[in-house]
Backbone as CSV, one residue per row, in Angstrom:
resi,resn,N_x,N_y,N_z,CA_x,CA_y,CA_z,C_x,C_y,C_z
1,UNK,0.837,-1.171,0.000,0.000,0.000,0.000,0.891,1.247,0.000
2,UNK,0.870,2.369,-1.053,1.515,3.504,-1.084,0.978,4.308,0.346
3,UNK,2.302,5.506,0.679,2.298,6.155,1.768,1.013,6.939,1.155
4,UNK,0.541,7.788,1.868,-0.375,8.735,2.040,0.671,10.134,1.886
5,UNK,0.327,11.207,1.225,0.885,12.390,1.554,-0.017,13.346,2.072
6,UNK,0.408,14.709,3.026,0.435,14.785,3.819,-0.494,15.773,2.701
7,UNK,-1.573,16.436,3.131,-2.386,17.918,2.407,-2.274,18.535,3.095
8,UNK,-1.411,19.821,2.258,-0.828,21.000,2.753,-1.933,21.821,3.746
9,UNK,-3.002,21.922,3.155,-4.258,22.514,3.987,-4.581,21.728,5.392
10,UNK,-4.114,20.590,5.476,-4.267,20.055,6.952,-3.292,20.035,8.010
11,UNK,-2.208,20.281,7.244,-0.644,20.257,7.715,-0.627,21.470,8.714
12,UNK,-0.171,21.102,10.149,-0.036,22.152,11.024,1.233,23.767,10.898
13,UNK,1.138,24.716,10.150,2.259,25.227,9.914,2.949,26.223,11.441
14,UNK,3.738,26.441,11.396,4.391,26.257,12.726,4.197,28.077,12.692
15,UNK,3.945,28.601,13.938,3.456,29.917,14.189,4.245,31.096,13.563
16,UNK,3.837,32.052,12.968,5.024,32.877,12.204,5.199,34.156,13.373
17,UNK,6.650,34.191,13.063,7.185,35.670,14.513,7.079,36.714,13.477
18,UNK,6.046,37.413,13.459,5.954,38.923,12.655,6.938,40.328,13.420
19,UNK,6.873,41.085,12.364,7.817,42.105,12.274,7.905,42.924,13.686
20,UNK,6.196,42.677,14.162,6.310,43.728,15.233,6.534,43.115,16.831
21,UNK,6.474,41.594,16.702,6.710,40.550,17.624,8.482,40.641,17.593
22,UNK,9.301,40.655,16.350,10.730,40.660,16.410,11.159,42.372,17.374
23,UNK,10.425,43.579,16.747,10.869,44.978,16.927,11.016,44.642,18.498
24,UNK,9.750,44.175,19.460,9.108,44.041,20.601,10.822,43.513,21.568
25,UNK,11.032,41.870,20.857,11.991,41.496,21.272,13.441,42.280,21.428
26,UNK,13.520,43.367,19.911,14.729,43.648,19.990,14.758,45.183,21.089
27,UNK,13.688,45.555,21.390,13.675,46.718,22.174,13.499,45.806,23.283
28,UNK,13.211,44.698,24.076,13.255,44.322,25.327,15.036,44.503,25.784
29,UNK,16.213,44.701,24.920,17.242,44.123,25.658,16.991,45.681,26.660
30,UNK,17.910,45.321,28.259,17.905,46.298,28.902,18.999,47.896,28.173
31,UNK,19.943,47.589,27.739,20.374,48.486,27.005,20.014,49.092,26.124
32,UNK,18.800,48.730,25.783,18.283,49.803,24.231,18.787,49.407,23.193
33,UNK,18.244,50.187,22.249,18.899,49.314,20.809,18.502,50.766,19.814
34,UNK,19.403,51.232,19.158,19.200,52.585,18.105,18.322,52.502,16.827
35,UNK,17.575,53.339,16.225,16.988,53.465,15.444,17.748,52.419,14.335
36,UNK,19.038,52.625,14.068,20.053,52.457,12.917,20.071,50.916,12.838
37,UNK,20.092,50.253,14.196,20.126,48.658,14.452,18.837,48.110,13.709
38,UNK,17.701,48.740,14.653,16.797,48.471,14.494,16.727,48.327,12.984
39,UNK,16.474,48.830,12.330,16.618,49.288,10.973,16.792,48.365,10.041
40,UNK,18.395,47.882,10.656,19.281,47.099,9.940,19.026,45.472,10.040
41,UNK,18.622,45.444,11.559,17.938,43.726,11.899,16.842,43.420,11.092
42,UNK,15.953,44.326,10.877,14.782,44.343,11.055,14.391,44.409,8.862
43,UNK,15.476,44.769,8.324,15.766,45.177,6.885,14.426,46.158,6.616
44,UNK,14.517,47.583,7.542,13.198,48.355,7.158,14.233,49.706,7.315
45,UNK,13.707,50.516,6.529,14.289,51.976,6.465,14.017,52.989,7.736
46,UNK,14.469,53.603,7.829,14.683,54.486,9.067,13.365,54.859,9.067
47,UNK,13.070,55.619,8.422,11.809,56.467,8.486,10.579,55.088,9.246
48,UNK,10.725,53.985,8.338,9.739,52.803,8.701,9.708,52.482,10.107
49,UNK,10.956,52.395,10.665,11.275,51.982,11.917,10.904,52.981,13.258
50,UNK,11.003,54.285,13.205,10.411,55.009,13.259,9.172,55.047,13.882
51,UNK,8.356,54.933,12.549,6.730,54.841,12.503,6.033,53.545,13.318
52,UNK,7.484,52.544,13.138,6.580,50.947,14.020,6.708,51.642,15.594
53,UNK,7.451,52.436,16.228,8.094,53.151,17.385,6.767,53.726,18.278
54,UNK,6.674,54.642,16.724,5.031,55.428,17.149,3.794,54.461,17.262
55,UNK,3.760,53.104,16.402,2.489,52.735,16.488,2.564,51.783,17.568
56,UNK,3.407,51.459,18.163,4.123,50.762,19.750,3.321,51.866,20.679
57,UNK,3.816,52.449,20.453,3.491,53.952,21.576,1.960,54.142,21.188
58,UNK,1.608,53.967,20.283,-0.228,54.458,19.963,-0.974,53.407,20.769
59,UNK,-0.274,51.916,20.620,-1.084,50.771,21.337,-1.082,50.844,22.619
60,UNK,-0.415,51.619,23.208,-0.219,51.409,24.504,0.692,50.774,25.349
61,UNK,1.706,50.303,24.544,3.502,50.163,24.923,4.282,50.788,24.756
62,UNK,4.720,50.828,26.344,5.569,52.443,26.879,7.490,52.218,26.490
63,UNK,7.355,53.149,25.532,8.599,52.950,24.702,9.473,54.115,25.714
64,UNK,10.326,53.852,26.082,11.345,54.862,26.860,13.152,55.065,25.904
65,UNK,12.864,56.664,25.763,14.145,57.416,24.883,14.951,57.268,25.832
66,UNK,16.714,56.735,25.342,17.642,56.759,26.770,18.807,57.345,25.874
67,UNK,19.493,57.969,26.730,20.675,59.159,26.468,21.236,58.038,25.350
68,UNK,22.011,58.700,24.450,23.155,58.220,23.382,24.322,57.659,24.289
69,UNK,24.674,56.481,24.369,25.843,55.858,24.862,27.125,56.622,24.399
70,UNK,28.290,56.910,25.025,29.383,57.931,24.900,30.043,57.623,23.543
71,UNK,29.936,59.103,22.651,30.458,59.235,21.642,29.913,58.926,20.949
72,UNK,28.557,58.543,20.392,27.045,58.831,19.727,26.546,59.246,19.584
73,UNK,25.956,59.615,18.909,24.524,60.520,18.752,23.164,59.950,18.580
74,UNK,23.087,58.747,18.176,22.259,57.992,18.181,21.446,57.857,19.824
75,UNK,20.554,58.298,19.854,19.453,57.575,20.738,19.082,56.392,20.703
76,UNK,18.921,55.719,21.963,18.616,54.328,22.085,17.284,54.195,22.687
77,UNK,16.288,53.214,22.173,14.992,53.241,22.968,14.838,51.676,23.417
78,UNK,14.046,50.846,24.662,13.833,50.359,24.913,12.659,49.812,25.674
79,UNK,12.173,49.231,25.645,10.443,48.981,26.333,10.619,49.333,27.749
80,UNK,9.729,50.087,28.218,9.591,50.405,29.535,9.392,49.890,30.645
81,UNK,10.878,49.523,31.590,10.987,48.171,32.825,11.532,47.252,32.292
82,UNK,12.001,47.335,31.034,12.893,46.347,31.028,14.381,46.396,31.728
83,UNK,14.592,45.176,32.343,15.571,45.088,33.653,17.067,46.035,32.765
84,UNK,17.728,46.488,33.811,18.907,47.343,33.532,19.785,46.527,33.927
């Protein structure tokens, strides 16, 4: 008796980590993480990265601005309470 194959439509596909589930993670580290990183992990343009920042902040996750680490200019932001 031939195997059975598997129909794609029944096949369990394994949960997808979307863009704003990754941003979430990369702003949890306690050090912050710069627009420019973000950006660059994330393969979205500044301006884009940005705007996911604001719509974080529109939902009601408290995004906190932290001084530029020495000899930067870059601002670093990170989710609010995340451990230091």
């Amino acid at each position: 008796m031939p195997k059975r194959k598997t129909n794609p439509r029944t096949a369990i596909a394994p949960p997808k980590t979307t863009k704003s589930d990754q941003l979430k993670t990369l702003l949890a580290k306690p050090g912050g993480v710069t627009v420019a990183d973000l950006s660059e992990k994330l393969g979205w343009q500044s301006h884009t990265t940005r705007a996911a920042l604001t719509r974080l902040k529109q939902s009601g996750l408290s995004v906190e601005r932290l001084d530029p680490k020495e000899g930067s200019r870059q601002s670093r932001y990170r989710i609010a309470g995340a451990k230091k």
